[in-house]
N, C-alpha and C positions, 0 to 999 in steps of 0.2 A: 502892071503885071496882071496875068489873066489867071484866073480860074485854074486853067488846067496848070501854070506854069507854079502855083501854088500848089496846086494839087501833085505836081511831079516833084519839086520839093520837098514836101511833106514825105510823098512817099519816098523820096532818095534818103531824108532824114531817117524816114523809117525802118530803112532798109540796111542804112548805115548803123542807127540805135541796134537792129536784130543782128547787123554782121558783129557790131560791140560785144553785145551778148551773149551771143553764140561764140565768139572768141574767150571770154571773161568764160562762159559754163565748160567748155572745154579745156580750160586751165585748171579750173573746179574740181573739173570731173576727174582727171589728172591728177589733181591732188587729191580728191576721195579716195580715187583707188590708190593713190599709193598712201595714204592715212588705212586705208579697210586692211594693204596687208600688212601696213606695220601693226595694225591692232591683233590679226592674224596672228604674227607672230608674240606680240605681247600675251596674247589669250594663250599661245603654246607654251610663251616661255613663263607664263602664269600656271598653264595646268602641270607643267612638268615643276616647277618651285614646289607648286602645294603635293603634288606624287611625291619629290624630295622629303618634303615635309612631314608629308604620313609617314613616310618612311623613318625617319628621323625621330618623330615621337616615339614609333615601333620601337627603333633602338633604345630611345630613351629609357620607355617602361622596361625592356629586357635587361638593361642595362643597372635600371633600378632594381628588379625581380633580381637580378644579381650580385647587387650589391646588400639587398637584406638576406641573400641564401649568405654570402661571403660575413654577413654580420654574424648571423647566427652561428656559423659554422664556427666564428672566432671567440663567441660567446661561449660557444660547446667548448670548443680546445681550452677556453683561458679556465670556465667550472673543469674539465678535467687536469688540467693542469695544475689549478688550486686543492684539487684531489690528490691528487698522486706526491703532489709537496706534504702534505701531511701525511697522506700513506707512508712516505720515506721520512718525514722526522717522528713521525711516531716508532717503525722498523726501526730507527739508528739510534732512539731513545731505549726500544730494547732490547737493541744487540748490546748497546754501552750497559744497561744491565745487568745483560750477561754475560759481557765480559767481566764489569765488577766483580760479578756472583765466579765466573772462571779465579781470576785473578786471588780473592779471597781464599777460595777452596785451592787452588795450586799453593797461596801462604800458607795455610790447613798443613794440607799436606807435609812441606818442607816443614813448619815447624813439631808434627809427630814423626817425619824421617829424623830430624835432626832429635828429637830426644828418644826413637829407638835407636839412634848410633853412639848419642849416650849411654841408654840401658846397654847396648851390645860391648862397649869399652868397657862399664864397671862391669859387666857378666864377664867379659873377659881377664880383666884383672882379677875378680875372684878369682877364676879357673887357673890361670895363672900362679897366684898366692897358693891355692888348694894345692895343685903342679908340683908344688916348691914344698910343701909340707907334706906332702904325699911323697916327695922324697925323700925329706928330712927323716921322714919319719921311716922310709925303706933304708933311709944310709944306719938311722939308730936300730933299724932294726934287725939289721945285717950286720951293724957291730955288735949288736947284743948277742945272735946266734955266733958268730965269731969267737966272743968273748965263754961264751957256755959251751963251745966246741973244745975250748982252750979248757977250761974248767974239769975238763971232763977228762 
């Protein structure tokens, strides 16, 4: 074997190794790029997750800012609600008093009706008795002028 026929060899080997290689980088390359735009889209569908994200905290916080305005506001309502339960059992503590105090003074009442309707039956029975004597005493007195009429 000569020289050159080693030397065309070589360079066929050479040439063969850079067709290899050139076929193997252009599979490569092939795969970078479609690796460059799946990362592409992973970096999109990374930036829009974390947008999501911001956004979602946002809600979050609002969502908490809402739930201490809804605590408080339920704090407010249950202090005025524990207000107004004694505002109303204290009122119906002293309306029941004054009903008592009613109810008593109405017994009041009834029991001096009932003994001026006593007093009003003995005043009537006197007047009555008096009536009866007041005429007794006109019948004797109309016999006695009768009786002196006669006399006369």
């Amino acid at each position: 074997m000569s020289l050159r026929a080693i030397q065309f060899a070589l360079i066929g080997l050479l040439v063969a190794v850079a067709g290899w290689q050139w076929q193997r980088d252009l599979g490569l390359r092939a795969d970078y790029a479609a690796e460059g735009a799946t990362r592409a889209k992973l970096a999109a569908d990374l930036a829009q997750a974390r947008a999501e994200t911001a956004g979602l905290k946002q809600d979050l916080a609002e969502l908490r800012t809402q739930l201490e305005r809804t605590r408080a506001l339920r704090a407010e309502a249950e202090a005025d609600n524990r207000k107004q339960t004694a505002e109303f059992v204290a009122r119906t503590k002293d309306w029941q008093a004054a009903l008592r105090g009613w109810e008593d003074a109405v017994k009041a009442r009834d029991a001096r009706l009932n003994a001026l309707q006593e007093r009003e039956k003995l005043i009537l029975t006197k007047l009555t008795e008096a009536v009866r004597h007041a005429e007794e005493a006109t019948a004797r007195a109309e016999e006695m002028r009768k009786r002196m009429e006669e006399k006369k």
